[in-house]
C-alpha positions as CSV (number, residue, x, y, z in Angstrom):
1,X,7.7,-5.8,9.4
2,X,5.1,-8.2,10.1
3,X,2.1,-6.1,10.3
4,X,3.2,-4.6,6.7
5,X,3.9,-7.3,5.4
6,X,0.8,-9.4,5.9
7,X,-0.8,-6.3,4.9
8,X,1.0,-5.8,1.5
9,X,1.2,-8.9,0.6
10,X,-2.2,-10.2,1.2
11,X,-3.9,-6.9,-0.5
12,X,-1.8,-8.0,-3.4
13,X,-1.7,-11.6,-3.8
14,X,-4.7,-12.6,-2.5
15,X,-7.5,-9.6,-2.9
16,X,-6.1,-8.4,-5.7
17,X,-4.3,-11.8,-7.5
18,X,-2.1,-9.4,-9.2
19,X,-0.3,-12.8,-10.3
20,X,-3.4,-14.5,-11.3
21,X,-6.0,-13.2,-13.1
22,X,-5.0,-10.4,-15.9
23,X,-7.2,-7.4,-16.4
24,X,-7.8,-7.7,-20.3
25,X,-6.7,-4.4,-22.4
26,X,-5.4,-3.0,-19.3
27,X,-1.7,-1.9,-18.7
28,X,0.2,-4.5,-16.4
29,X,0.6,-1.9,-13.8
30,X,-0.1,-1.1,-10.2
31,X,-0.6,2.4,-8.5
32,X,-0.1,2.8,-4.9
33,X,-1.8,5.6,-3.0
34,X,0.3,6.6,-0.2
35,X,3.5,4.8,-1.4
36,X,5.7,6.6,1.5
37,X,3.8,4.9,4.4
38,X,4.6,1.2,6.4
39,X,1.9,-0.7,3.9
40,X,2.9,1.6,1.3
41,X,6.6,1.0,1.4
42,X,6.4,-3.0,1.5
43,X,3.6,-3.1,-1.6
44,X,6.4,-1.5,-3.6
45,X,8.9,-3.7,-2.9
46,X,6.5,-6.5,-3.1
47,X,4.9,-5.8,-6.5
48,X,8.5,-4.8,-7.9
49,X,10.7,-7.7,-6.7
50,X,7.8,-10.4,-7.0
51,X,6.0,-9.7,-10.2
52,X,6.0,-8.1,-13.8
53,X,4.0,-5.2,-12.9
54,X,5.1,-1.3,-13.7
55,X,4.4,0.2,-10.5
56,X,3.4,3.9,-9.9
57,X,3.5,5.3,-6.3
58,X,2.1,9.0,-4.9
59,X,4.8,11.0,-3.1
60,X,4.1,14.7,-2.5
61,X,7.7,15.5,-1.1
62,X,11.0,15.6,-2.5
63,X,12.2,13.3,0.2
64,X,8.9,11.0,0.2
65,X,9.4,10.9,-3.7
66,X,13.1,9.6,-3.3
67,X,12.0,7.1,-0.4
68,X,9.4,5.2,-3.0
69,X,12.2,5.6,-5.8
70,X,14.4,3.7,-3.3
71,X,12.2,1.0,-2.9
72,X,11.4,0.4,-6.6
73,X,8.8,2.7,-7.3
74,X,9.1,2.7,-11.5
75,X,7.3,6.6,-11.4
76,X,6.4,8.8,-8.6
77,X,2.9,10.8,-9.4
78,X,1.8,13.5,-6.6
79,X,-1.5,12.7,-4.6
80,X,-1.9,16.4,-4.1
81,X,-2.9,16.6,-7.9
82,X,-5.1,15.2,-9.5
83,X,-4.2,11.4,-10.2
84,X,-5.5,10.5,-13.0
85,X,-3.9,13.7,-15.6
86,X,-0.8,12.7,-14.0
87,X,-1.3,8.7,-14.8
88,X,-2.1,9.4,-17.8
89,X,0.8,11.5,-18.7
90,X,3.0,8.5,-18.1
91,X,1.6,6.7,-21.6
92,X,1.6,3.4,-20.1
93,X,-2.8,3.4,-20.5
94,X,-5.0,2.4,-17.3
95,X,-3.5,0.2,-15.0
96,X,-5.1,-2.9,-14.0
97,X,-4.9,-2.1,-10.1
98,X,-5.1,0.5,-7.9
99,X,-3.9,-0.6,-4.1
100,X,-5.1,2.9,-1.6
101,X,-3.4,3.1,1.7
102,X,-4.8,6.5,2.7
103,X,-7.2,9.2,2.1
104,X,-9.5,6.5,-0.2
105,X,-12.5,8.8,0.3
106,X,-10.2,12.2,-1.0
107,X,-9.2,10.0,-4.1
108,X,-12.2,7.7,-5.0
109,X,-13.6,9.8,-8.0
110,X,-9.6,10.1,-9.6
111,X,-8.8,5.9,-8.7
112,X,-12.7,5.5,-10.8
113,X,-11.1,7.5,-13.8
114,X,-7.7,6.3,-14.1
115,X,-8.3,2.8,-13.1
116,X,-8.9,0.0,-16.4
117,X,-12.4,-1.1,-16.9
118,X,-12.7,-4.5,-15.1
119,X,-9.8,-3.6,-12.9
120,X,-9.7,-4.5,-8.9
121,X,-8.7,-2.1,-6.4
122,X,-8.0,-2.9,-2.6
123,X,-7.7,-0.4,0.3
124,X,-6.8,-0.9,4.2
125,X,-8.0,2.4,5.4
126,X,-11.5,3.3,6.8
127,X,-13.5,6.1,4.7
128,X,-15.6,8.3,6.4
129,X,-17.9,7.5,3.1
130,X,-17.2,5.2,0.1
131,X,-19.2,6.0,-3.0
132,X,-19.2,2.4,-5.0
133,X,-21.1,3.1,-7.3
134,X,-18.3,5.1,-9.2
135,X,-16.7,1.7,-10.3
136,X,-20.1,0.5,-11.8
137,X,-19.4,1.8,-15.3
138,X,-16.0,-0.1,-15.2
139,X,-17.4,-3.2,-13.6
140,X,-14.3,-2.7,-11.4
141,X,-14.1,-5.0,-8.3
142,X,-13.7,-3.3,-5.1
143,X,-12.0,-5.7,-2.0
144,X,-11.1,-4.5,1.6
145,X,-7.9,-5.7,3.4
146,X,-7.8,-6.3,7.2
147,X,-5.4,-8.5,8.4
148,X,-6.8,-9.7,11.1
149,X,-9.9,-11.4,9.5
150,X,-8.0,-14.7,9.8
151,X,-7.2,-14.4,13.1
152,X,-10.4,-13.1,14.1
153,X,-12.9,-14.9,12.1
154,X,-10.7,-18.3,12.7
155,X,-10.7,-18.9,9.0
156,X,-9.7,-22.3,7.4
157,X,-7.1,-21.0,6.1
158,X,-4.9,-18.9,8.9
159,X,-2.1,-20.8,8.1
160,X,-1.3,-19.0,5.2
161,X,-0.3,-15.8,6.8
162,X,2.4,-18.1,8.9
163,X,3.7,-19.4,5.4
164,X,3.7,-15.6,4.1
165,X,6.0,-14.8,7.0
166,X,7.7,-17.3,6.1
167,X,8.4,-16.4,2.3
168,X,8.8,-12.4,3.4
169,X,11.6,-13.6,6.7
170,X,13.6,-15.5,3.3
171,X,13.5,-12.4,1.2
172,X,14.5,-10.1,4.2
173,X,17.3,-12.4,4.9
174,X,18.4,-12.4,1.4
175,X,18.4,-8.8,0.9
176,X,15.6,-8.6,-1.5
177,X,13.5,-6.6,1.0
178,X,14.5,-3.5,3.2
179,X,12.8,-2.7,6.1
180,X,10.0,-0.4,6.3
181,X,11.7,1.2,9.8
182,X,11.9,5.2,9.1
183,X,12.6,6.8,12.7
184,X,13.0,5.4,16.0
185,X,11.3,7.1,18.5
186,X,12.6,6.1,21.8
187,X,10.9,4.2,24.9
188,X,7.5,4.0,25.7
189,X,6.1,6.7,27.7
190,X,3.4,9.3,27.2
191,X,5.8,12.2,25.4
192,X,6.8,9.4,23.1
193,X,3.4,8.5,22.6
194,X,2.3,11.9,21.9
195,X,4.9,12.6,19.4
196,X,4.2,9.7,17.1
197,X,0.3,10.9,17.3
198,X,1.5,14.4,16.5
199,X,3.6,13.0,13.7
200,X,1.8,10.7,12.1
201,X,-1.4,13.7,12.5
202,X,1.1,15.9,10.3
203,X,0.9,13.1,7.2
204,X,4.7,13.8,6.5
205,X,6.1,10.1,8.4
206,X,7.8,8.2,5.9
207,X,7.7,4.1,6.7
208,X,7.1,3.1,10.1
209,X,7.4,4.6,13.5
210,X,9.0,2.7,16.1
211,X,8.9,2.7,20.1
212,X,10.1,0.3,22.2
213,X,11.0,-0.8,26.0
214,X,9.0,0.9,28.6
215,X,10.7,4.1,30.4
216,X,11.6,2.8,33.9
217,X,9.1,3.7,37.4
């Protein structure tokens, strides 16, 4: 939950300012790429629970289409189709953010069409190349997410991710937020291992993978 949640929350609230700055003429809407995944799963919850926004996830499975339902998800678009036909169709007009949690480099020309001129879009993944000069047309700001640039850089400000926990352990506790837990694995050893690198290389997990303990000897 932590490493989600820092994640979601700060690619929202703080590189995007989804509850600051509006994106004139643009729809008040978010679109999460990968909305199945850990990060994925807690910016759904997070956007729907905590502010105003109509938020779109990408499912490409009946049973990944019903997890992002679950957590909020207002409509489900498939990221194995073209995005931005399928955004479109919805009638709600551009949306003002676009939050990528996967594949950025397999969707970047379809987030550049859908996507409202003057519209920010964060992603946490690492593409083997990043064409930016698609958003130029749309003046559309561009930010990265890494949670550990606080931590790392020793910024002023690392106490906010502390305070974050802090908001995220109250809405847990009050059963605002589920979990983003979708299968236990087992102990620690190198079959375990294996199978959550074999799993997670198939691009069907849904949440989060857990292991945990150490096998014994």
């Amino acid at each position: 939950m932590p490493l989600t949640a820092i994640t979601a929350w700060e690619a929202l609230f703080d590189r995007l300012d989804v509850r600051g700055r509006e994106v004139p003429g643009a729809a008040p809407a978010i679109l999460v790429v990968g909305g199945a995944g850990g990060v994925g799963s807690m910016a759904i919850q997070l956007a729907r629970r905590l502010t105003g926004l109509t938020v779109v996830a990408t499912a490409s499975r009946p049973e990944t289409a019903d997890w992002v339902r679950g957590l909020g998800a207002h409509h489900v678009v498939d990221h194995r189709q073209p995005l931005a036909a399928q955004v479109a169709a919805l009638g709600l007009g551009a949306p003002a953010f676009v939050f990528s949690t996967t594949q950025t480099d397999r969707h970047l020309a379809q987030i550049a069409e859908l996507i409202a001129p003057q519209g920010r879009m964060v992603l946490i993944d690492d593409p083997a190349s990043f064409d930016i000069g698609l958003f130029k047309r749309k003046s559309v700001s561009v930010h990265w997410e890494f949670m550990f640039t606080r931590s790392m850089s020793d910024t002023p400000d690392i106490g906010a991710q502390g305070a974050l926990l802090d908001d995220v352990s109250r809405l847990v506790d009050a059963g605002t937020l589920r979990t983003t837990l979708g299968r236990r694995l087992g102990t620690i050893d190198a079959a375990t291992l294996m199978e959550a690198h074999r799993l997670l290389e198939s691009g069907t997990v849904i949440g989060k993978l857990v292991a945990e303990g150490f096998a014994a000897g």
